[in-house]
Every structure is written in structure tokens, then in C-alpha cells.
N, CA, C and O atoms as CSV, one atom per row, in Angstrom:
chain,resi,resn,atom,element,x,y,z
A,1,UNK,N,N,-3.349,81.663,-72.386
A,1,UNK,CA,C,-2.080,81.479,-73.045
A,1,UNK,C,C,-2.119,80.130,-73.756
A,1,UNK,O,O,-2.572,79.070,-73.323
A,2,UNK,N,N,-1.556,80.385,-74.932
A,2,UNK,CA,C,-1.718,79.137,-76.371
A,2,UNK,C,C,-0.083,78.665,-75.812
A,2,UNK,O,O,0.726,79.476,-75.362
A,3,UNK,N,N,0.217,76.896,-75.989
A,3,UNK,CA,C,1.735,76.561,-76.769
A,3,UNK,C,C,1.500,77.023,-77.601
A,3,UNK,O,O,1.860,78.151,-77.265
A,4,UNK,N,N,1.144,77.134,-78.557
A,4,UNK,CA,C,1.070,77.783,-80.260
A,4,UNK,C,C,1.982,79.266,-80.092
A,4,UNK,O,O,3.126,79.615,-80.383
A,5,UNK,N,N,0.722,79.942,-79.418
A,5,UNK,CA,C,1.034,81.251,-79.355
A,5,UNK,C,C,2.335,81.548,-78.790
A,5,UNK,O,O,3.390,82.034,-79.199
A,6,UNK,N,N,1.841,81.042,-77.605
A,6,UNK,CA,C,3.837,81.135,-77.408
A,6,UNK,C,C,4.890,81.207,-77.639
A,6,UNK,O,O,5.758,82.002,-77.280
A,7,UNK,N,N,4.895,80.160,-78.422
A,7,UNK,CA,C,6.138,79.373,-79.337
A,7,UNK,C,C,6.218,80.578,-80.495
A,7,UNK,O,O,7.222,81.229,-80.783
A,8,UNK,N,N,4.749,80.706,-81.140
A,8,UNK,CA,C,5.214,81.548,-82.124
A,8,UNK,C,C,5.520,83.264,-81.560
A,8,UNK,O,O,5.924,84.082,-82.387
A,9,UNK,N,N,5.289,83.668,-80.140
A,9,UNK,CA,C,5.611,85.017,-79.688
A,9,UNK,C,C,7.509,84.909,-79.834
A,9,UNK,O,O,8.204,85.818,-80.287
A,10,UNK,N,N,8.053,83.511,-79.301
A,10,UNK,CA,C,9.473,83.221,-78.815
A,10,UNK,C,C,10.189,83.283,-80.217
A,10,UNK,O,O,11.310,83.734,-80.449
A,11,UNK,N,N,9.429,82.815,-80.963
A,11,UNK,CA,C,10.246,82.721,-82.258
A,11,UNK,C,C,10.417,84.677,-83.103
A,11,UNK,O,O,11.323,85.254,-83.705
A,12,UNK,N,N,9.439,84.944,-82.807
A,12,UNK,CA,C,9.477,86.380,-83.169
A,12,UNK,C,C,10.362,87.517,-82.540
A,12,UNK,O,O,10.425,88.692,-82.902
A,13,UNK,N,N,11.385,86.562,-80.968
A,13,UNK,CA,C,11.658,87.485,-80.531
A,13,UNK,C,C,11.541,88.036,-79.298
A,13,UNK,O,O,12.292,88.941,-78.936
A,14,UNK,N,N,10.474,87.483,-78.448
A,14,UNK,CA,C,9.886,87.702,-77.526
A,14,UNK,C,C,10.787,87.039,-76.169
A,14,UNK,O,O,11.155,85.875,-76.332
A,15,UNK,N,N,11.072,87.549,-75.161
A,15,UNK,CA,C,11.732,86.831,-74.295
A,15,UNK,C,C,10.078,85.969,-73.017
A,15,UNK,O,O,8.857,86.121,-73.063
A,16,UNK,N,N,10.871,85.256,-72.216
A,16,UNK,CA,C,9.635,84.469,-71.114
A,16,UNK,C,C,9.190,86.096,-70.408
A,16,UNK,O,O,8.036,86.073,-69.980
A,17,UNK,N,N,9.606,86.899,-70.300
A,17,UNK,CA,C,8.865,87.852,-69.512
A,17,UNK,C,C,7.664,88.667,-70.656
A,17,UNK,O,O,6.498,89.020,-70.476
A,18,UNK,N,N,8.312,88.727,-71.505
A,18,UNK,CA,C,7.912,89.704,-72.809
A,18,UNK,C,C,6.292,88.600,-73.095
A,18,UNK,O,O,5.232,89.163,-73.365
A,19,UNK,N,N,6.377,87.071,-72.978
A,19,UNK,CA,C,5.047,86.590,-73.503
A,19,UNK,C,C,3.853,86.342,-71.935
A,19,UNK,O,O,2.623,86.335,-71.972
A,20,UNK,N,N,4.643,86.187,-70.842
A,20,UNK,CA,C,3.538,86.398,-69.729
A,20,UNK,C,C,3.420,87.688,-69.925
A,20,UNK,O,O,2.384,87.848,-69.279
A,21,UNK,N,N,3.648,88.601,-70.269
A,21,UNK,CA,C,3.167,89.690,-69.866
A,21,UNK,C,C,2.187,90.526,-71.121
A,21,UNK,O,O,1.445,91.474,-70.864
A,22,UNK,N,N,2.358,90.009,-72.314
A,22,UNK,CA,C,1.304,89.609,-73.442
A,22,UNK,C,C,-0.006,89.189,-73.114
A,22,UNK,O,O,-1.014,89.840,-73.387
A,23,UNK,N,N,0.011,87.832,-72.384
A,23,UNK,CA,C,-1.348,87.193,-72.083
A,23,UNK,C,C,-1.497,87.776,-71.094
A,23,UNK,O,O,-2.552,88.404,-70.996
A,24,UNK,N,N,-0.889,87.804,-70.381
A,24,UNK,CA,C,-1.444,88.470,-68.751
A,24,UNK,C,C,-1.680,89.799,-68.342
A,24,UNK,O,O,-2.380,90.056,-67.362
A,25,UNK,N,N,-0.990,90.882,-69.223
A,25,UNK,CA,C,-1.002,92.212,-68.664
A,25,UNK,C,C,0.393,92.636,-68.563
A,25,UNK,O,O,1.243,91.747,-68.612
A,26,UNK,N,N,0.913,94.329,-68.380
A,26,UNK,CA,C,2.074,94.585,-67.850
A,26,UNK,C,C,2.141,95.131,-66.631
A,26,UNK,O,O,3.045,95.904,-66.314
A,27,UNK,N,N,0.909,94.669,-65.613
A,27,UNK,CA,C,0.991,94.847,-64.464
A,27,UNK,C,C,0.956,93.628,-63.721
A,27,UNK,O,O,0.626,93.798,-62.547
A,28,UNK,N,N,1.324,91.840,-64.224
A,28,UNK,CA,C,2.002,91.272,-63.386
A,28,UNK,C,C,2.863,91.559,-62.637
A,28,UNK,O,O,3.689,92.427,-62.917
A,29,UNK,N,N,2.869,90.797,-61.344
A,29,UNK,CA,C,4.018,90.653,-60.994
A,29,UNK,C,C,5.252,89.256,-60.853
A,29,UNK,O,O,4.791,88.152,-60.564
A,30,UNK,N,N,6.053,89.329,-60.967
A,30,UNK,CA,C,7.308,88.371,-61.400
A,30,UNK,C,C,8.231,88.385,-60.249
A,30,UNK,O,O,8.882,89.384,-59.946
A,31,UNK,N,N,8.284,87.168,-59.556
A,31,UNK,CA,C,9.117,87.256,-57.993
A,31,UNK,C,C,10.161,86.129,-58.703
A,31,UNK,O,O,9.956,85.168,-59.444
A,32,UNK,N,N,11.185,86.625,-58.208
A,32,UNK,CA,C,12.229,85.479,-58.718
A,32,UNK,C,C,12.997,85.075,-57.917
A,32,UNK,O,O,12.970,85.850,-56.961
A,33,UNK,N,N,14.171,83.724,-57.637
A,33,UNK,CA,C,14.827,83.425,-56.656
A,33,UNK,C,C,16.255,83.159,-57.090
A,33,UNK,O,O,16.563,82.893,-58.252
A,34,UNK,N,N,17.348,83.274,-55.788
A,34,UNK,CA,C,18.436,83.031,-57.299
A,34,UNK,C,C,18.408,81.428,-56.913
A,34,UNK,O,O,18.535,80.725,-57.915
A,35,UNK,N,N,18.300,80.858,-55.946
A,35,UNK,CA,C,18.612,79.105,-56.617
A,35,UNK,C,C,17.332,78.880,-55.117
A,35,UNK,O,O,17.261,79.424,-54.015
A,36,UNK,N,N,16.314,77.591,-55.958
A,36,UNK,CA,C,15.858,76.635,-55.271
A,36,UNK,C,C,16.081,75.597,-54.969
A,36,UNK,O,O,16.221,74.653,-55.746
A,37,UNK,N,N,16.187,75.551,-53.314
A,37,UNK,CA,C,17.209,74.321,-52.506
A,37,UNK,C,C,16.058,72.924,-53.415
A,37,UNK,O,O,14.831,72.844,-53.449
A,38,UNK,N,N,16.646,72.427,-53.755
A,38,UNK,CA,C,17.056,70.545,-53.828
A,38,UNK,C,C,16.012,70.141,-54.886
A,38,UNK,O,O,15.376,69.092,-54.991
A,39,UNK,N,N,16.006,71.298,-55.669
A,39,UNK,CA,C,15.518,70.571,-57.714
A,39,UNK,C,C,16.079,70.645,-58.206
A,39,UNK,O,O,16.706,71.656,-58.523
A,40,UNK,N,N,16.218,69.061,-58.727
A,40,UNK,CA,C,17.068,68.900,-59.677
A,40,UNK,C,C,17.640,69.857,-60.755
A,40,UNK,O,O,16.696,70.388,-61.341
A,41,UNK,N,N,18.368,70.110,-61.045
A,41,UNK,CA,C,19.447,70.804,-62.571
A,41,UNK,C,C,18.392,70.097,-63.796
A,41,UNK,O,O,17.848,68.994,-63.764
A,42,UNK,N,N,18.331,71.102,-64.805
A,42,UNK,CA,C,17.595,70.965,-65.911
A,42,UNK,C,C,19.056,70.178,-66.567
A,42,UNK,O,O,20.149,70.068,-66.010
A,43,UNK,N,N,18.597,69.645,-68.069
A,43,UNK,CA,C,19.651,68.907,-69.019
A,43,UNK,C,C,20.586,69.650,-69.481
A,43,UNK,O,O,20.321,70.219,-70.540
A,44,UNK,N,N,21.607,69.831,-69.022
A,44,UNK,CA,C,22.643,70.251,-69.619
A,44,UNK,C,C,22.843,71.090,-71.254
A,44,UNK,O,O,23.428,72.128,-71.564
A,45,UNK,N,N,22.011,70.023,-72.103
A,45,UNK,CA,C,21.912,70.296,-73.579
A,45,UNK,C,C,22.566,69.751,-74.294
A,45,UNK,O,O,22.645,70.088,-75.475
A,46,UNK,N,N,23.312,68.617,-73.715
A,46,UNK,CA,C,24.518,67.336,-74.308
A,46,UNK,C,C,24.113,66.212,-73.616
A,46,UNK,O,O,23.698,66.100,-72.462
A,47,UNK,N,N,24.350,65.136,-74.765
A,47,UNK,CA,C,24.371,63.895,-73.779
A,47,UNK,C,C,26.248,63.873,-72.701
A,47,UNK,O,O,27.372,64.334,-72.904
A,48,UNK,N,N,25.633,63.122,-71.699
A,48,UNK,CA,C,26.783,62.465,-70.774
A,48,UNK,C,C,26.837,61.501,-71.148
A,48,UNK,O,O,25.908,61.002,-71.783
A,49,UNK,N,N,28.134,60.784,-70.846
A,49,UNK,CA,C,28.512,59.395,-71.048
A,49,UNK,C,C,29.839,59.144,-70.905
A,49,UNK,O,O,30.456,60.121,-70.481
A,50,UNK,N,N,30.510,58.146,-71.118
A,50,UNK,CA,C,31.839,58.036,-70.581
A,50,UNK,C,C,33.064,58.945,-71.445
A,50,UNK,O,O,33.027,59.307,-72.621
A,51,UNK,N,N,33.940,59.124,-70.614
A,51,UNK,CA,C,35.070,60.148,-70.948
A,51,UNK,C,C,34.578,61.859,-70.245
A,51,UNK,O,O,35.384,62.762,-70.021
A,52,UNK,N,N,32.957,61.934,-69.993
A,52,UNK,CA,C,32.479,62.881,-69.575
A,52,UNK,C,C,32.911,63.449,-67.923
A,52,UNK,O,O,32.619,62.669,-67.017
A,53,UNK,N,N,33.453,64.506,-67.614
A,53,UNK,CA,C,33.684,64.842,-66.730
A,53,UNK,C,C,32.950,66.192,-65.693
A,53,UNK,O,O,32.227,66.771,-66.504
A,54,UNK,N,N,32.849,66.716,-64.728
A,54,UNK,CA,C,32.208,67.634,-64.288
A,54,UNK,C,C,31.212,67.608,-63.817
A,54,UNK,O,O,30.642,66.540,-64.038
A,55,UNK,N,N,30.456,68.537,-63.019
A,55,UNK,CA,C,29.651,68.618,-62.297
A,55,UNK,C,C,28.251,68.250,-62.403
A,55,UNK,O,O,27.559,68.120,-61.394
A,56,UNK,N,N,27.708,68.040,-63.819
A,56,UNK,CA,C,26.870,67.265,-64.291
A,56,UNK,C,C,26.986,65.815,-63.933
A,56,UNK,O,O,26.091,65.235,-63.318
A,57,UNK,N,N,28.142,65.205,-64.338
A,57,UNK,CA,C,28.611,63.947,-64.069
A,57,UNK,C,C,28.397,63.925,-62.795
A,57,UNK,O,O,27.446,63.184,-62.549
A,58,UNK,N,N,28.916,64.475,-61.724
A,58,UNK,CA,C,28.654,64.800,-60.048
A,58,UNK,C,C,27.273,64.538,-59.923
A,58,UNK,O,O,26.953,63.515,-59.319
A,59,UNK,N,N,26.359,65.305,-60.401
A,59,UNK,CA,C,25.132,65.322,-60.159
A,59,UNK,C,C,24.463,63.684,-60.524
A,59,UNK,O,O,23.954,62.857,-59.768
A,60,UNK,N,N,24.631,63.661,-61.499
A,60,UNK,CA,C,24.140,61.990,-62.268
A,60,UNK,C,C,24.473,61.014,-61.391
A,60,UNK,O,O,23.685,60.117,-61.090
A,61,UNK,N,N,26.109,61.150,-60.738
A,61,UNK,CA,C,26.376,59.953,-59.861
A,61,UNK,C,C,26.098,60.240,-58.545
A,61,UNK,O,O,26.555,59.322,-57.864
A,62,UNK,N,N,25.478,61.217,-57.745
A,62,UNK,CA,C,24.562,61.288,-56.149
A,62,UNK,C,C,23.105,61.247,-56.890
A,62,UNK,O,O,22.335,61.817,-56.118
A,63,UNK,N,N,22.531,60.900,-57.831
A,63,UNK,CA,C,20.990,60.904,-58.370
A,63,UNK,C,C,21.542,59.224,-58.100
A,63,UNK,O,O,21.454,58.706,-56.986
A,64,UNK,N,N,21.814,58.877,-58.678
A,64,UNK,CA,C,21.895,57.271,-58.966
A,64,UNK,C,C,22.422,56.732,-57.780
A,64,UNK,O,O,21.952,55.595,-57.799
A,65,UNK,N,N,23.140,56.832,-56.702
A,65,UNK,CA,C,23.185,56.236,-55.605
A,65,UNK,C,C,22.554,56.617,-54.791
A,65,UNK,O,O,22.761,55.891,-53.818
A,66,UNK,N,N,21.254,58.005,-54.356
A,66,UNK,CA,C,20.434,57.670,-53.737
A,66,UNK,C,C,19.113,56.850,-54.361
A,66,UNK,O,O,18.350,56.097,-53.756
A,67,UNK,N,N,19.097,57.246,-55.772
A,67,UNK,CA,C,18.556,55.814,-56.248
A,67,UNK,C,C,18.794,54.495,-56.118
A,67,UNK,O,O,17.946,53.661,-56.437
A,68,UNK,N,N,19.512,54.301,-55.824
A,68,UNK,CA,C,20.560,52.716,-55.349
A,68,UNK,C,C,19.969,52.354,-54.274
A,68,UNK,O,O,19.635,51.172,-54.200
A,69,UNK,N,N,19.686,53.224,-53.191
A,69,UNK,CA,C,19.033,53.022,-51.588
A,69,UNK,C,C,17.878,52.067,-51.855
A,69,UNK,O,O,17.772,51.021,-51.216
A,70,UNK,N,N,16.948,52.453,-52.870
A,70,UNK,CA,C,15.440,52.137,-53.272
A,70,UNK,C,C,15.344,51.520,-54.216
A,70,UNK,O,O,14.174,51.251,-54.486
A,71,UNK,N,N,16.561,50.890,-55.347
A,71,UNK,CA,C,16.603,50.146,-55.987
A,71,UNK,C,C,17.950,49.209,-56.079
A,71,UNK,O,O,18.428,49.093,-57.208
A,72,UNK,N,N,18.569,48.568,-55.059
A,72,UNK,CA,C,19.652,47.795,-55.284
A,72,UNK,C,C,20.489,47.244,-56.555
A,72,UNK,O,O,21.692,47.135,-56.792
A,73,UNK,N,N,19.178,46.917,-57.338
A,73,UNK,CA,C,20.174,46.848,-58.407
A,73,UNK,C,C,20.925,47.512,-59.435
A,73,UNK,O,O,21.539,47.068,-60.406
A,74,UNK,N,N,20.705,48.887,-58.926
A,74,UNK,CA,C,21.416,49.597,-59.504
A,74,UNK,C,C,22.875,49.739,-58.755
A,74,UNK,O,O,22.846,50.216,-57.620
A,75,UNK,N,N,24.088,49.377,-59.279
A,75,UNK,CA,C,25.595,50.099,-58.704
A,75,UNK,C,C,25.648,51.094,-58.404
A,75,UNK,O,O,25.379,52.026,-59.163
A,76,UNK,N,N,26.089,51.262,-56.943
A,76,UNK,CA,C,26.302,52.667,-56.598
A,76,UNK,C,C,27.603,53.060,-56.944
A,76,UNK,O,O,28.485,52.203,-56.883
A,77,UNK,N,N,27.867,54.136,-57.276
A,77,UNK,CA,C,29.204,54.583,-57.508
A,77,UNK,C,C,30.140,56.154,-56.748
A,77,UNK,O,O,29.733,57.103,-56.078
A,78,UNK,N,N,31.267,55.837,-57.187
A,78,UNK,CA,C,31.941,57.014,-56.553
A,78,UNK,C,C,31.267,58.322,-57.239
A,78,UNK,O,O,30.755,58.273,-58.357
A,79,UNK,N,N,31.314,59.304,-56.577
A,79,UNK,CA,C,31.090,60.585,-56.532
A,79,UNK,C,C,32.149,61.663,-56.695
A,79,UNK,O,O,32.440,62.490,-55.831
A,80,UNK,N,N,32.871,61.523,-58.310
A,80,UNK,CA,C,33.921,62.012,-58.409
A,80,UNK,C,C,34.630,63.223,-59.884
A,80,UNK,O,O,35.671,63.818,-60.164
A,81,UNK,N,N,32.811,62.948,-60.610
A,81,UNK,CA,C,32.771,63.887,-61.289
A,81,UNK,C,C,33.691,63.018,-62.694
A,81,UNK,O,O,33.664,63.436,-63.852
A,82,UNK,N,N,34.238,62.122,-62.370
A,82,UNK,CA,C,34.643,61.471,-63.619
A,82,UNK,C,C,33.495,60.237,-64.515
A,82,UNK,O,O,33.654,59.064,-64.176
A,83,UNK,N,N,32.897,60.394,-65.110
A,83,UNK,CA,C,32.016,59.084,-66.205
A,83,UNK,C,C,33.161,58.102,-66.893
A,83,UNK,O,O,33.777,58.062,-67.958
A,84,UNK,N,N,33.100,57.460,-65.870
A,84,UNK,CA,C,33.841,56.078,-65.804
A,84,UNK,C,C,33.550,54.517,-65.971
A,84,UNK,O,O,32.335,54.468,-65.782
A,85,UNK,N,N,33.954,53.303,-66.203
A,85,UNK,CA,C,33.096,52.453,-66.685
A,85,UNK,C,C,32.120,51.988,-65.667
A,85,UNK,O,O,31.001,51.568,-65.962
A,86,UNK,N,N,32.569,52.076,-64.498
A,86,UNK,CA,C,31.442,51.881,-63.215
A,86,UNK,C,C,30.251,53.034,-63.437
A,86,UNK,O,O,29.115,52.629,-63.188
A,87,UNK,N,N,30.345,54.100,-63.775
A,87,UNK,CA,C,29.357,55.080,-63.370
A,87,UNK,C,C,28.282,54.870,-65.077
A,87,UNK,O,O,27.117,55.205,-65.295
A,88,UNK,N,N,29.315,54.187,-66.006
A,88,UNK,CA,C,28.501,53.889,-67.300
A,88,UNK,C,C,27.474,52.377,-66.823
A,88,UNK,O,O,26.283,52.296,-67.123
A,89,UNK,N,N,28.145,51.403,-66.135
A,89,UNK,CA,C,27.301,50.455,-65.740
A,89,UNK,C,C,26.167,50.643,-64.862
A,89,UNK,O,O,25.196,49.887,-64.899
A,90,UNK,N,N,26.293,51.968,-63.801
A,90,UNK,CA,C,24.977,52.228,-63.412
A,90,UNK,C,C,24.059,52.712,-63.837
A,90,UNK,O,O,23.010,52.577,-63.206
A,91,UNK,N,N,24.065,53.513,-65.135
A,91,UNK,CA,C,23.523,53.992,-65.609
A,91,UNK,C,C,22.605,53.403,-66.512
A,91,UNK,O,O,21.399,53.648,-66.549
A,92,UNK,N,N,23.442,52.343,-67.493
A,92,UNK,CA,C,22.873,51.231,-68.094
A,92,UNK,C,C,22.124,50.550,-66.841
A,92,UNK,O,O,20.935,50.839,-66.976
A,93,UNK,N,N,22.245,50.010,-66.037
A,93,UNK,CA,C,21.181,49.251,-65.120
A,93,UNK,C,C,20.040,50.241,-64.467
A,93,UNK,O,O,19.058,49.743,-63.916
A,94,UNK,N,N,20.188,51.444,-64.539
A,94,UNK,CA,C,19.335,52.048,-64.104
A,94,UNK,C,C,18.377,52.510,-65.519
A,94,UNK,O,O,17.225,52.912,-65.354
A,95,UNK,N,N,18.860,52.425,-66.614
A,95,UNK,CA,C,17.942,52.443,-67.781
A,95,UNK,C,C,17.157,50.844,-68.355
A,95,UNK,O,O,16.218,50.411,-69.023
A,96,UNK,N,N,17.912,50.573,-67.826
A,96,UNK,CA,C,17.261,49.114,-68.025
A,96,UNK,C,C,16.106,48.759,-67.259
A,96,UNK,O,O,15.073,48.427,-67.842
A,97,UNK,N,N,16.190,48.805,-65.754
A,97,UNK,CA,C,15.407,49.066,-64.830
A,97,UNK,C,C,13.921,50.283,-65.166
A,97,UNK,O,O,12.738,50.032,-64.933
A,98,UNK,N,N,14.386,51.344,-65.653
A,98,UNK,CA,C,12.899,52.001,-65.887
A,98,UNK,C,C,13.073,51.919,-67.299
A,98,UNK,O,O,13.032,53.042,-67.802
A,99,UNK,N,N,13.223,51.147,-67.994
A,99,UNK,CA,C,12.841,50.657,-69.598
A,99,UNK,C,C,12.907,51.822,-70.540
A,99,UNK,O,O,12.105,52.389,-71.282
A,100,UNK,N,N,14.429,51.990,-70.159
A,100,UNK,CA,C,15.128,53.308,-71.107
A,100,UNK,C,C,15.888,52.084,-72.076
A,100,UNK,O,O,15.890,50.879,-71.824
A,101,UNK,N,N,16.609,52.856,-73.404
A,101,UNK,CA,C,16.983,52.044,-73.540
A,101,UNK,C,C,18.890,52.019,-73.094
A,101,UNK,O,O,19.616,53.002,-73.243
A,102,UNK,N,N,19.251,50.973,-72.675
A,102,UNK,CA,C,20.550,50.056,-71.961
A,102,UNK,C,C,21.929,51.063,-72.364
A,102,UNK,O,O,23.000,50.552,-72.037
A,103,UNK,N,N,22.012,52.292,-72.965
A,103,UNK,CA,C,22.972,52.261,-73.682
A,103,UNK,C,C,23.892,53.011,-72.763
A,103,UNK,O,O,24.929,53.300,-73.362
A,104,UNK,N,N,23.880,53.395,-71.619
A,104,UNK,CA,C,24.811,53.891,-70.968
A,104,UNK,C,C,25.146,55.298,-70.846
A,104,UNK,O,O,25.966,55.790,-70.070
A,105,UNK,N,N,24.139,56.117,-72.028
A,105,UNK,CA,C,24.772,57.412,-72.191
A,105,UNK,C,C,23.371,58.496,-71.754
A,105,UNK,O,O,22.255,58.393,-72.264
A,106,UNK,N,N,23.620,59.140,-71.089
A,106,UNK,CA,C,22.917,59.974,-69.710
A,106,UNK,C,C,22.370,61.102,-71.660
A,106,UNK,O,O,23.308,61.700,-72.187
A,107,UNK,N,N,21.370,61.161,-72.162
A,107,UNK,CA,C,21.085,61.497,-73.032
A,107,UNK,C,C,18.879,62.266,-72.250
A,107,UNK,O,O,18.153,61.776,-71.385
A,108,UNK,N,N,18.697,63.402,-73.063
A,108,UNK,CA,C,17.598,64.252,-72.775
A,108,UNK,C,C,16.817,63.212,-71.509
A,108,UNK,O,O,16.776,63.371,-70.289
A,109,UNK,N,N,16.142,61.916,-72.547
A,109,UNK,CA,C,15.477,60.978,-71.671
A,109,UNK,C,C,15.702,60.475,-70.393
A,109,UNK,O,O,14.839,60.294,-69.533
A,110,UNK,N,N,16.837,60.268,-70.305
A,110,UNK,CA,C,17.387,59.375,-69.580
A,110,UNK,C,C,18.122,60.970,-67.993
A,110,UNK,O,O,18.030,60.951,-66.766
A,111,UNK,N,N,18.492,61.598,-68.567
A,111,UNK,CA,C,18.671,62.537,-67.245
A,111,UNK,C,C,16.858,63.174,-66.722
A,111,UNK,O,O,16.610,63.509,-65.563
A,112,UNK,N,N,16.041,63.203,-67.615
A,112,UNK,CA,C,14.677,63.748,-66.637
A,112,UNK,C,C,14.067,62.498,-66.130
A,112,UNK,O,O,13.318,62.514,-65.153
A,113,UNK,N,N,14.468,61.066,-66.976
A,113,UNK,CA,C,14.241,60.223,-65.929
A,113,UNK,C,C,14.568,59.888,-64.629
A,113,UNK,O,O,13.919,59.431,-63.689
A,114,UNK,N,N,16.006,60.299,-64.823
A,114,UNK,CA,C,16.917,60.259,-63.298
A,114,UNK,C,C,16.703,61.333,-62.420
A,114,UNK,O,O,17.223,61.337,-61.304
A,115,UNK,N,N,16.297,61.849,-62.646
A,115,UNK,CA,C,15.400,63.236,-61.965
A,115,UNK,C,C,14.143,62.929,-60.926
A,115,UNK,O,O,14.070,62.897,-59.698
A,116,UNK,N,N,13.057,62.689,-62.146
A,116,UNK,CA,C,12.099,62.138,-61.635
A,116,UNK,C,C,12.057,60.984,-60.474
A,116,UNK,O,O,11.312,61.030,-59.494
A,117,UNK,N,N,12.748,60.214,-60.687
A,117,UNK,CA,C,12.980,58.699,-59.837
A,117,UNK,C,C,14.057,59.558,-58.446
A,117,UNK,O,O,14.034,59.098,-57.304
A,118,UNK,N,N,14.745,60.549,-58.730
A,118,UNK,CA,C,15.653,60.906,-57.470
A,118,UNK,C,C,14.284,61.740,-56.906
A,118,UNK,O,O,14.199,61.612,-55.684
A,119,UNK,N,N,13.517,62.315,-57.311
A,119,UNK,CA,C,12.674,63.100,-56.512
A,119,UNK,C,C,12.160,62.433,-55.698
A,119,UNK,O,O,12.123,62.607,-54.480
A,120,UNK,N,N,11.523,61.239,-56.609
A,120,UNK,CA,C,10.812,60.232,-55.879
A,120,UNK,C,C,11.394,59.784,-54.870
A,120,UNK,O,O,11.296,60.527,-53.893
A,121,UNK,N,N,11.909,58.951,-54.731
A,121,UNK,CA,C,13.016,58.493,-53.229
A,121,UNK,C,C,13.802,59.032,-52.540
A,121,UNK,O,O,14.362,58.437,-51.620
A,122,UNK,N,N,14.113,60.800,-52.952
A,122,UNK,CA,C,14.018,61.547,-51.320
A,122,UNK,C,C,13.187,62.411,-51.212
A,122,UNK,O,O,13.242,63.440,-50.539
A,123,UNK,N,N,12.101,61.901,-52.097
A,123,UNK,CA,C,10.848,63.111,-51.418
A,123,UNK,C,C,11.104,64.563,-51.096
A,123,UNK,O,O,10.661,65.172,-50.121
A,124,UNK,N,N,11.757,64.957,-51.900
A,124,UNK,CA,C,12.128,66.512,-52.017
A,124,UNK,C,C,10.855,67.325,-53.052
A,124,UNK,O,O,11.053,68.491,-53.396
A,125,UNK,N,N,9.834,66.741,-53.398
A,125,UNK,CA,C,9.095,67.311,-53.548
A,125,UNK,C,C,7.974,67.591,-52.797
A,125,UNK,O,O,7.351,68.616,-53.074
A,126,UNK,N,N,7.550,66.798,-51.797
A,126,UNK,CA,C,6.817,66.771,-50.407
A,126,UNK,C,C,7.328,67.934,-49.711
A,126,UNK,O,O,8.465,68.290,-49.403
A,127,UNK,N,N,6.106,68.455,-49.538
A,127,UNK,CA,C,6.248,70.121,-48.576
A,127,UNK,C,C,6.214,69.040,-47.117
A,127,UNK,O,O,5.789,67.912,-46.865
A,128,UNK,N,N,6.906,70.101,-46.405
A,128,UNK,CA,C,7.305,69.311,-44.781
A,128,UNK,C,C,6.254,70.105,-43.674
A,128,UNK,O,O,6.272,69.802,-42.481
């Protein structure tokens, strides 16, 4: 299997089952789950940032205060689903900190960074 090919099967039309099963055969098999406990949420498809409300926002502010545990200088904040100027200042210090740039607004980069770094410090990717 090509990115190339891929990309150009998806653009033609093709759904994710329709191109594994191109390269691979139509006698794969495809096991699916409906939710895997404790990975992270993919990007929304909007930046966050202040005035932002909801469960995304939820998510961003328990990523960043168990990041807080392992990096102090980041502000921990309430967990309240509102993007508020506290939850914009952690964010800025936590982009500052992994050399995003400062601007406060939870944007593509900056949420798979906060991802990555929450995996890291509760080790939810470590099989037990």
C-alpha cells in the first residue's frame, strides 16, 4: 500500500474499508471496537481557544493538569468545560514549554502535542 495510492483511491471515492481491501484482498478481516479505553480524542477540526466551550475544552483542561503533575509550570486549571483566561494561560505555558508557539489557542499542533505529552505522563500507552 502507496500514501500516493491511497490518497488518490480516497479522492476517487473509495471509503478506508474499500482501499485495505484493494491492497489486501476482499478476504481480510476487519475487527472493530466501539470506544478504546484511555486514547486520546483525535482534533476536533477547529481550533480551541477562549470563549470555547464543551467537551473538547473538558478534555484539553484534564490533558493539561495531569500534565501539570510532571511539569509544574504549567497552571493547573478547573475542569469545567469553559476556555477561560486561566485555561488560555495554561495553555500558552504549556506551548511555550514544548516550543509551540505562545498563542494560547489549542490549534491542529498544539492539541496532538497535548496528546502526546498526556500519554507520556500517564503511561497509558504501556501495556500492563
Amino acid at each position: 500500500m502507496t500514501q500516493w495510492g491511497s490518497q488518490h483511491l480516497a479522492t476517487q471515492g473509495y471509503n478506508a474499508v474499500s482501499i485495505l481491501r484493494y491492497y489486501y484482498g476482499a478476504d481480510i478481516y476487519l475487527e472493530t471496537a466501539n470506544r478504546v479505553s484511555g486514547v486520546p480524542s483525535s482534533f476536533p477540526g477547529y481550533n480551541i481557544q477562549e470563549g470555547s466551550r464543551g467537551t473538547d475544552v473538558r478534555t484539553i483542561q484534564r490533558q493539561l493538569n495531569a500534565i501539570a503533575k510532571n511539569y509544574p509550570a504549567i497552571p493547573t486549571v478547573a475542569v469545567d468545560g469553559i476556555f477561560g483566561p486561566a485555561t488560555k494561560a495554561s495553555v500558552q505555558k504549556f506551548q511555550d514549554v514544548f516550543n509551540l508557539p505562545p498563542n494560547g489557542i489549542v490549534d491542529y499542533p498544539t492539541w496532538y502535542r497535548l496528546s502526546q505529552i498526556y500519554v507520556a505522563v500517564t503511561r497509558i500507552a504501556e501495556l500492563n
